[in-house]
C-alpha positions as CSV (number, residue, x, y, z in Angstrom):
1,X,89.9,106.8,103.3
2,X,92.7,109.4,103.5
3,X,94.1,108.2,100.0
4,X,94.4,104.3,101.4
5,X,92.2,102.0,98.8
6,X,91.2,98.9,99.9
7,X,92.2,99.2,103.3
8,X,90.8,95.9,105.2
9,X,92.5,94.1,102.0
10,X,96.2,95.9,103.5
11,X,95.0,95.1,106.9
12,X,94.5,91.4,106.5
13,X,97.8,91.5,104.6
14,X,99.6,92.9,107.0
15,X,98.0,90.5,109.8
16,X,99.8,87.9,107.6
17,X,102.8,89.4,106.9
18,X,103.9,90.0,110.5
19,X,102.2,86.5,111.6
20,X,105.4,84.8,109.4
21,X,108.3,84.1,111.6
22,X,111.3,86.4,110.8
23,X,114.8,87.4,112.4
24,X,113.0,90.4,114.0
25,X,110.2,88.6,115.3
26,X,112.5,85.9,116.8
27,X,115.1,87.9,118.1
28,X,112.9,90.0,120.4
29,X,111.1,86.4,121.5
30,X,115.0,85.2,122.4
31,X,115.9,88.8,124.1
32,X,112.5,88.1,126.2
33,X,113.3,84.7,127.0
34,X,116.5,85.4,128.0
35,X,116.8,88.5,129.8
36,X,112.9,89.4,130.7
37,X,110.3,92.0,129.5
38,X,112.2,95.2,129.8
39,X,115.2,93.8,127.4
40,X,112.2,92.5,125.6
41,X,110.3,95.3,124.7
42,X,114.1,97.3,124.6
43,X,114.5,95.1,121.7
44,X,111.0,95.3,119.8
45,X,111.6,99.7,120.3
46,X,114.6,98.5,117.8
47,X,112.1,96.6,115.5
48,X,109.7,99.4,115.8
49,X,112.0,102.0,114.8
50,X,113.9,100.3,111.7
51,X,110.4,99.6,110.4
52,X,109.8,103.3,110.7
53,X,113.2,104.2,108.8
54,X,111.9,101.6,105.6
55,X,108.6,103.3,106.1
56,X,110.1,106.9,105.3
57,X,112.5,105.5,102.9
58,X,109.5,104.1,101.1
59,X,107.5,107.2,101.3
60,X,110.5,109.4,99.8
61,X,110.8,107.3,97.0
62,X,114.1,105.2,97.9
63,X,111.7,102.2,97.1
64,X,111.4,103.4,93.3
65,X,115.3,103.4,93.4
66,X,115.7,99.8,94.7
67,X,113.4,99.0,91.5
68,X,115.6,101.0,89.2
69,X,119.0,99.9,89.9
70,X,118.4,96.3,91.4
71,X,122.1,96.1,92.4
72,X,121.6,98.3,95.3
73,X,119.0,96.2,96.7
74,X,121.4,93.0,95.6
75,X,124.1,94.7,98.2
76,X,121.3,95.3,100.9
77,X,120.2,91.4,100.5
78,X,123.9,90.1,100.9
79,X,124.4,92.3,104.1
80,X,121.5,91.2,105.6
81,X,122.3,87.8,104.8
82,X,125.7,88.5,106.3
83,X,124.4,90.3,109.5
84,X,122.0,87.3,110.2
85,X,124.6,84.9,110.0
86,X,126.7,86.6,112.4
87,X,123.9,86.9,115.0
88,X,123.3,83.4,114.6
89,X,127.2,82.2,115.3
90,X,127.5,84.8,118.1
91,X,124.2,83.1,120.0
92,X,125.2,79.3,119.1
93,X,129.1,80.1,120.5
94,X,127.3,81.7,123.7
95,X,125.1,78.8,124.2
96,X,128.4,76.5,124.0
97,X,130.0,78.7,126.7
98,X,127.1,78.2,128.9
99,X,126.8,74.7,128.1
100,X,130.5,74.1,128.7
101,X,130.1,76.6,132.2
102,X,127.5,74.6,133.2
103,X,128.8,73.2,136.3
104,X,129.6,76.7,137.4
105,X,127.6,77.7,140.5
106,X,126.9,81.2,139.2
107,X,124.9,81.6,135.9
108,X,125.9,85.4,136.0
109,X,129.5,84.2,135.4
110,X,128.7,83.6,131.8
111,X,128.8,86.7,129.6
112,X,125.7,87.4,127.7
113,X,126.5,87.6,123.6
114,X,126.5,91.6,122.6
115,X,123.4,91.4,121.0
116,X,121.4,90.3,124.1
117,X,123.7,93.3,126.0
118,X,122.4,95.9,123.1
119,X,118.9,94.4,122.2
120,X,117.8,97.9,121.1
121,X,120.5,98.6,118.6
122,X,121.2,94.9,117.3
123,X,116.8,95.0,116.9
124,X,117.0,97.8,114.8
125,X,119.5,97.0,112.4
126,X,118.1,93.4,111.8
127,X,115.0,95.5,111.0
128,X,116.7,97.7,108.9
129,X,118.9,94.9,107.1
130,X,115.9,92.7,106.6
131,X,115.3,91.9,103.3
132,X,111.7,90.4,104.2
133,X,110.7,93.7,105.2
134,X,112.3,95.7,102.4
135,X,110.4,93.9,99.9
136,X,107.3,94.4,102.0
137,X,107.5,98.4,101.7
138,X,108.9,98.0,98.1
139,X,106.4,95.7,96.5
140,X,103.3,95.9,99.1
141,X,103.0,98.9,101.4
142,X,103.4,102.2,98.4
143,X,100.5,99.9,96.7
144,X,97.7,101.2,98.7
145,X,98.5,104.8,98.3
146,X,95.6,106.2,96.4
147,X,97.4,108.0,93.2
148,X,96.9,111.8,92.6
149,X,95.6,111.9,96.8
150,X,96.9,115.5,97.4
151,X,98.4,114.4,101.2
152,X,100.2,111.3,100.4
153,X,102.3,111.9,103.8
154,X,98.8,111.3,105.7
155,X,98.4,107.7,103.9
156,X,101.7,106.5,104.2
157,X,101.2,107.5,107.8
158,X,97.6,105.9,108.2
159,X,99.5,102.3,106.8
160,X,102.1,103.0,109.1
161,X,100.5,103.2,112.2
162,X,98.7,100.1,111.0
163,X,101.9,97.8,110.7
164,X,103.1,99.0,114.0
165,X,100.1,98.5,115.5
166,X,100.1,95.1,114.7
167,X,103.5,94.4,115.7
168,X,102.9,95.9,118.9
169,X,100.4,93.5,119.9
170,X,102.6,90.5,117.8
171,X,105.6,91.4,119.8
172,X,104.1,91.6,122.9
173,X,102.8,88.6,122.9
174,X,106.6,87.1,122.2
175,X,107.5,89.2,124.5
176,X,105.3,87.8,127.8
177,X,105.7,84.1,126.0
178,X,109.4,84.7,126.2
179,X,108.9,85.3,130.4
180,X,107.2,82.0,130.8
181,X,110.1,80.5,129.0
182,X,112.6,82.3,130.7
183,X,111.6,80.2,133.7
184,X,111.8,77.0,132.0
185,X,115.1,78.0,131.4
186,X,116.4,79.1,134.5
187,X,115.2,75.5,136.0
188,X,116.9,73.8,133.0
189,X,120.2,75.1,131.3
190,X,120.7,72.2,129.1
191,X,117.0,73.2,127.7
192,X,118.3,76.8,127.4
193,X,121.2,76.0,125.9
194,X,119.8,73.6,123.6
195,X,117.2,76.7,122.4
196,X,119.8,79.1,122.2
197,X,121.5,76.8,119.9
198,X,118.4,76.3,118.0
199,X,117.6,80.2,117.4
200,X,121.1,80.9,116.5
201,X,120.5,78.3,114.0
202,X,117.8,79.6,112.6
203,X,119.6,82.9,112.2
204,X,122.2,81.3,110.0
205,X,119.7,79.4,108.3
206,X,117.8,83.3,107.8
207,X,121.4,83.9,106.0
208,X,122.0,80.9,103.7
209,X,118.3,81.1,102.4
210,X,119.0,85.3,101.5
211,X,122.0,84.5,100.0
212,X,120.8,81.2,98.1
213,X,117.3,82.3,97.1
């Protein structure tokens, strides 16, 4: 079908793929959370258009370069490792500011870290940096390109629009999830400081494993 082979097979993989928890996927969940469905869906645009830019770097054949000269994806692994472990110390030192402000009357007094400020840009380069997706449109996504298909553009677009279909619907549902706990959190700011810690955790977690697997 339009030079895609086996295409429930990439479907069911993809379904998979995006179901694993990530940086991207938790990020936008945290931007939701914290600062409601417009920042939200702000910050899955980002995840939506770094995917994009791996996409067309995949289809013009940057992927065959990262599996000729492994170095270059080496350097792309360590700054992603890098980047995530700086998202994750900038959201645990804002959740100790909040938690030390906490007796402050006004929750507006304490400054949001620049990634919730700039959840469009900091979205899309986790996406780009992430080395989970990288692999996935190195190693799985150029796969179901049928070989000698005269309008290979059309298939990579086909998968495309799959993946970010599904991420759509993924991210959404973070998204809405993210408003039901952004109410928890406004009653309780030792429960949203406590899960800010926690994500920003994870984030330097997302760092050590890239840089130790």
């Amino acid at each position: 079908m339009l030079g895609v082979t086996d295409f429930w097979t990439y479907v069911l993989g993809v379904v998979a793929i995006i179901l694993l928890p990530g940086p991207n996927s938790i990020f936008v969940l945290t931007v939701g959370a914290r600062r409601g469905v417009r920042a939200g869906y702000l910050a899955a645009g980002g995840v939506f258009v770094g995917d994009a830019v791996l996409m067309v770097l995949s289809a013009t054949g940057v992927a065959s370069l990262l599996n000729t000269y492994p170095p270059l994806f080496l350097v792309l692994k360590y700054a992603g490792a890098a980047y995530l472990f700086y998202v994750g110390v900038t959201i645990i030192r804002s959740a100790w500011k909040r938690w030390r402000d906490r007796a402050e009357s006004t929750p507006a007094s304490v400054e949001e870290p620049p990634g919730m400020q700039r959840p469009f840009r900091r979205a899309a380069v986790i996406s780009l940096l992430n080395p989970k997706a990288i692999l996935f449109f190195i190693s799985f996504f150029i796969q179901f390109v049928e070989p000698g298909y005269p309008y290979p553009a059309l298939s990579f677009l086909v998968l495309g629009s799959v993946v970010q279909f599904f991420s759509m619907l993924y991210l959404t549902a973070l998204i809405f999830g993210g408003r039901f706990l952004a109410g928890q959190f406004r009653a309780r700011r030792r429960l949203a400081a406590g899960a800010a810690t926690g994500v920003g955790a994870l984030f330097v977690g997302f760092g050590i494993k890239l840089v130790a697997g």
